[in-house]
C-alpha positions as CSV (number, residue, x, y, z in Angstrom):
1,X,8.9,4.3,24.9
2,X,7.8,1.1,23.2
3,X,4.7,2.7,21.7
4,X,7.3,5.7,20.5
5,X,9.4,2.8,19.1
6,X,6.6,1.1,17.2
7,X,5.3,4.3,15.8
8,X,9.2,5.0,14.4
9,X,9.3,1.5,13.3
10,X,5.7,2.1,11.2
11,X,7.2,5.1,9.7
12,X,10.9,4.3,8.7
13,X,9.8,0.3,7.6
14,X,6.2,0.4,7.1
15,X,5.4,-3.3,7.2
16,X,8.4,-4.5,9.2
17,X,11.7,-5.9,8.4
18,X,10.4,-9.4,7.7
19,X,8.3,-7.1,4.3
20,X,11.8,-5.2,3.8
21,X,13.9,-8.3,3.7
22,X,11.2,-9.6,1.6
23,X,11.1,-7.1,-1.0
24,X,15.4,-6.7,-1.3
25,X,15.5,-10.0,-1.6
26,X,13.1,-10.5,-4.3
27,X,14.8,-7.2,-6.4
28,X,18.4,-8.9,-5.5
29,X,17.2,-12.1,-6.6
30,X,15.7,-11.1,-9.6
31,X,18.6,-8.6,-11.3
32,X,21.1,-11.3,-10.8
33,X,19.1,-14.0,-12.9
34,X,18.2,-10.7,-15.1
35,X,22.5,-10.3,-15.1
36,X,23.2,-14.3,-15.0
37,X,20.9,-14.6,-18.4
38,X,21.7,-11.4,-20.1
39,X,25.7,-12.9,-19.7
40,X,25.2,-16.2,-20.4
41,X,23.1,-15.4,-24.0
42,X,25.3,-13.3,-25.6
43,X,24.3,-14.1,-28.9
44,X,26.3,-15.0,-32.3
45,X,28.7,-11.9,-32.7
46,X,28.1,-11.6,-36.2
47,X,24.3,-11.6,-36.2
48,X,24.6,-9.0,-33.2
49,X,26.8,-6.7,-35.4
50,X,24.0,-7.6,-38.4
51,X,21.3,-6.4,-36.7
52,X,22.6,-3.4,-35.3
53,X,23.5,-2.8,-39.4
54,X,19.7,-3.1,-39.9
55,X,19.1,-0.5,-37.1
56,X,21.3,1.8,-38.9
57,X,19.9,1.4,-42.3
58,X,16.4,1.1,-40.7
59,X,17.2,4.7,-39.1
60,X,19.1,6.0,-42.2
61,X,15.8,5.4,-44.0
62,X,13.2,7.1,-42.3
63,X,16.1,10.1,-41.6
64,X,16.6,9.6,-38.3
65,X,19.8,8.3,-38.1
66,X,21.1,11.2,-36.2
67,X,23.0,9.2,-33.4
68,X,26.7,10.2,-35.3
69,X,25.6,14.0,-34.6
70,X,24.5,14.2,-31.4
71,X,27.8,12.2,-30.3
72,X,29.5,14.7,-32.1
73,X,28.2,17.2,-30.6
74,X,28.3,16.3,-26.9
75,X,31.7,15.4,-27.4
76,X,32.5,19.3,-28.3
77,X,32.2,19.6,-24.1
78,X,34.6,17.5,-22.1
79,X,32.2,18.4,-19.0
80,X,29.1,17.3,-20.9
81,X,30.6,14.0,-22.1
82,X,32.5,13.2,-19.3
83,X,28.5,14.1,-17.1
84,X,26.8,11.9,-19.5
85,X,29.4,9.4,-19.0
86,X,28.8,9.3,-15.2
87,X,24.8,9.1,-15.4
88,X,25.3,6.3,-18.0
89,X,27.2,4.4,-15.1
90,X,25.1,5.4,-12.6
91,X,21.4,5.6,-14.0
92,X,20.3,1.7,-13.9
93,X,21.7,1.5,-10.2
94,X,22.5,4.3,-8.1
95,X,19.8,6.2,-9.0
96,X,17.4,3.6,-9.6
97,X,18.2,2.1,-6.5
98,X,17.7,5.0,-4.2
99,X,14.2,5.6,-6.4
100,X,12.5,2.3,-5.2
101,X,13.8,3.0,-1.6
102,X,12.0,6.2,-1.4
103,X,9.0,4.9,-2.8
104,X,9.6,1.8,-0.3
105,X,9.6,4.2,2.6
106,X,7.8,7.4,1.5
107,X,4.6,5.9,-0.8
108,X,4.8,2.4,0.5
109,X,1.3,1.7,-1.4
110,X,2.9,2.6,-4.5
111,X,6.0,0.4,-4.1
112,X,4.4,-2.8,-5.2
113,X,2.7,-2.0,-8.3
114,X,6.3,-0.3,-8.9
115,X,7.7,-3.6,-8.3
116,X,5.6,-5.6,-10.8
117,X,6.4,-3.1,-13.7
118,X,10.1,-3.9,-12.6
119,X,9.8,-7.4,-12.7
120,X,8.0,-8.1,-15.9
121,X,10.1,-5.5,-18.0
122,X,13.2,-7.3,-17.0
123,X,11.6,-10.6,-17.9
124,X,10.8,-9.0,-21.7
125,X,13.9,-7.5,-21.7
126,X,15.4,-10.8,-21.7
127,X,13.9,-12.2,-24.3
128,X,14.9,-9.4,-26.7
129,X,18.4,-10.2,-25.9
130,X,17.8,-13.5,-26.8
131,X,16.0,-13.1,-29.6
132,X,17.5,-9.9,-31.1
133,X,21.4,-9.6,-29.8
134,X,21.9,-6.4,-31.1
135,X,25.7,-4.2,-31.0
136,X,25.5,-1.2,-29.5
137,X,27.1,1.9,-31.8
138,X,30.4,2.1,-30.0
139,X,31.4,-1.3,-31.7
140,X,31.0,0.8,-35.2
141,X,34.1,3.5,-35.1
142,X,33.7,4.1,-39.2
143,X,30.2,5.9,-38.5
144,X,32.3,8.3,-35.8
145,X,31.0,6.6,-32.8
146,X,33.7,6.5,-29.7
147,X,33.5,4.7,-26.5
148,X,33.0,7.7,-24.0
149,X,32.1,5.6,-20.6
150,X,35.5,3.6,-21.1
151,X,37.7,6.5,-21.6
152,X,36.5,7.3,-18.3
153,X,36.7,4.2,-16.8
154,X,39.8,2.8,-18.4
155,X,38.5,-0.4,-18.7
156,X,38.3,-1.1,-22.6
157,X,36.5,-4.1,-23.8
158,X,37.6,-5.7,-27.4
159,X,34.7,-6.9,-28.8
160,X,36.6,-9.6,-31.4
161,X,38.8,-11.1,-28.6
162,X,35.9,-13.3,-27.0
163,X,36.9,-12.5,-23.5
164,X,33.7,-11.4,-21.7
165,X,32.5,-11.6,-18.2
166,X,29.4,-14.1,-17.3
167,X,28.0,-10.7,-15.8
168,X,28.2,-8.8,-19.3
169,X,26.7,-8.9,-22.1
170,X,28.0,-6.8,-24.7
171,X,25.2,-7.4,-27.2
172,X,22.2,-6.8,-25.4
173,X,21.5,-3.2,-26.7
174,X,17.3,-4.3,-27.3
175,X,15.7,-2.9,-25.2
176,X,17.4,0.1,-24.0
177,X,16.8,-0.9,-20.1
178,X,18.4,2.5,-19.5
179,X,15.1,4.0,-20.8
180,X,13.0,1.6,-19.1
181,X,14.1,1.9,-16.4
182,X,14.1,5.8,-15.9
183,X,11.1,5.8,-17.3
184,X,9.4,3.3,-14.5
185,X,11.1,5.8,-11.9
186,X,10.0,8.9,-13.2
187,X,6.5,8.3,-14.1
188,X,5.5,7.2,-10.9
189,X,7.7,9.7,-8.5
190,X,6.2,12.5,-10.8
191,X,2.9,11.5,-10.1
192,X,3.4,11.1,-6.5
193,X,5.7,14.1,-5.9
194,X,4.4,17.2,-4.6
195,X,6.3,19.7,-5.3
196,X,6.5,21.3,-9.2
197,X,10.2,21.1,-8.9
198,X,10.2,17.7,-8.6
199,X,8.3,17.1,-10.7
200,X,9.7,18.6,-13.2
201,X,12.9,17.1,-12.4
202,X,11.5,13.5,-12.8
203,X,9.3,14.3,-15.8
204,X,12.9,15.7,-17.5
205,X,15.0,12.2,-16.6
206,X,13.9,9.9,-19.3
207,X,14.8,12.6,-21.9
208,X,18.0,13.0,-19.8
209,X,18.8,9.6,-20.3
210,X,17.9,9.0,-23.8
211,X,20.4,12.1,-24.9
212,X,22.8,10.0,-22.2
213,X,22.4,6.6,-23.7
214,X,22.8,8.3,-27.1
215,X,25.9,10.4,-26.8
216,X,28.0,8.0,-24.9
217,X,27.3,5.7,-28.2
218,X,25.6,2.6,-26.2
219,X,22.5,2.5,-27.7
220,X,20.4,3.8,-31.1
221,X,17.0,5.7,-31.0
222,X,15.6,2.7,-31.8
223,X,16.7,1.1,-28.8
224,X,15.5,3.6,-26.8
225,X,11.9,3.5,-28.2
226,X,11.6,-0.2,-27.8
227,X,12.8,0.0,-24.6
228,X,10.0,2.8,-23.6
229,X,7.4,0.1,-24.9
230,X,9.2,-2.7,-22.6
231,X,8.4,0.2,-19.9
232,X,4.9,0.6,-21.1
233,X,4.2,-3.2,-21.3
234,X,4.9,-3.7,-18.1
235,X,3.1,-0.6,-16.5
236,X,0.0,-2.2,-18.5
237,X,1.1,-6.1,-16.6
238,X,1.0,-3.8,-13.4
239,X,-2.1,-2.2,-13.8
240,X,-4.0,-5.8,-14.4
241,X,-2.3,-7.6,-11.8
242,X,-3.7,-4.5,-9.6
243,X,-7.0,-5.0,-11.1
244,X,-6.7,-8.8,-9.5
245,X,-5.3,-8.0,-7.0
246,X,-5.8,-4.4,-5.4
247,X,-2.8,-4.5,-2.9
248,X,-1.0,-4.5,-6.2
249,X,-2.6,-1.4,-7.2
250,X,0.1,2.1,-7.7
251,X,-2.3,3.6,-4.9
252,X,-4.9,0.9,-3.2
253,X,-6.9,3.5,-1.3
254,X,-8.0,4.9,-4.8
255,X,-8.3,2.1,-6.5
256,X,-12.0,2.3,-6.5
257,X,-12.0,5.5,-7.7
């Protein structure tokens, strides 16, 4: 019975609770400095709304400011906005947060190179908040853009009263963390899942969420490519922390190979 125990213990927690505690601990820790921060620099109102204005004519330039459109268009569905709505709320927790506990339980070896990619992109992503406060589009009504995730919520933030929550930031559109985020899910569980539907699935998310972030009017196309390089910076971060360190590495037992 003990030895069954132990073996059910190995399988459900891999390296114990003390490793489990650990590791909870350390995300728990770390996404409320990353929400702490992000709240407390909110940035000057008036260069946030500035720079998302250069975003706009930046895209407008090279013809690719198509965010009014596709907002437009999503909208024509009350199911599809209202959906898109509901992955925007739930995309950077819920479903992030049930990732990292599969890969936790299921590819333990790949949890902790995971984890560093995590760690550092949340670090950068700070610093662009702090260095670029940026408005996101649903603060711009006269280009068409509507608030979609608080007409399902309720809860409707103005933007010129000054009242904001220590946990909010409302100008911290740079980098889209939404992206990064689904994208430093999805890579890995593609890699490591076995089935072709799966994979597909996860391969399909980042897109998913890019249309999301876009056609609930939270972040430009622009914020959603810098926030795929705040993914891919710290993927690269990962990948030389594994080379110093191989328990790091996304999967240690091939790490010579």
């Amino acid at each position: 019975m003990v030895a069954r125990a132990r073996r059910l213990q190995e399988r459900v927690l891999p390296h114990g609770w003390l490793d489990a505690l650990r590791q909870v601990s350390l995300f728990g820790l770390a996404y409320l400095a990353y929400r702490l921060v992000r709240g407390i620099v909110e940035g000057n109102a008036n260069e946030a709304f500035n720079h998302a204005r250069d975003l706009i004519s930046l895209e407008r330039g090279m013809h690719l400011f198509v965010e009014p459109s596709i907002q437009a268009w999503a909208s024509g569905s009350h199911a599809l906005i209202v959906a898109s709505s509901w992955v925007y709320l739930n995309a950077q927790t819920s479903v992030t947060i049930l990732a990292l506990l599969y890969v936790y339980l299921r590819h333990n070896r790949s949890f902790y190179f995971v984890r560093n990619m995590f760690m550092i992109a949340m670090a950068i992503a700070l610093v662009g908040y702090i260095v670029f406060p940026t408005a996101p589009p649903r603060f711009f009504p006269e280009w068409g853009f509507i608030d979609t995730v608080s007409d399902l919520t309720g809860m409707h933030v103005n933007h010129s009263s000054g009242s904001m929550s220590a946990m909010v930031n409302m100008y911290a559109a740079v980098p889209s963390m939404h992206v990064a985020f689904a994208l430093m899910i999805a890579v890995p569980l593609a890699r490591l899942s076995k089935h072709r539907v799966t994979r597909m699935i996860w391969t399909v998310y980042p897109l998913v969420v890019v249309f999301v972030i876009i056609s609930t009017a939270n972040h430009f196309l622009t914020d959603a490519f810098l926030g795929a390089c705040t993914a891919a910076f710290g993927a690269w971060t990962a990948a030389a922390l594994a080379r110093a360190r191989e328990a790091w590495a996304f999967e240690p037992a091939k790490a010579h190979a």
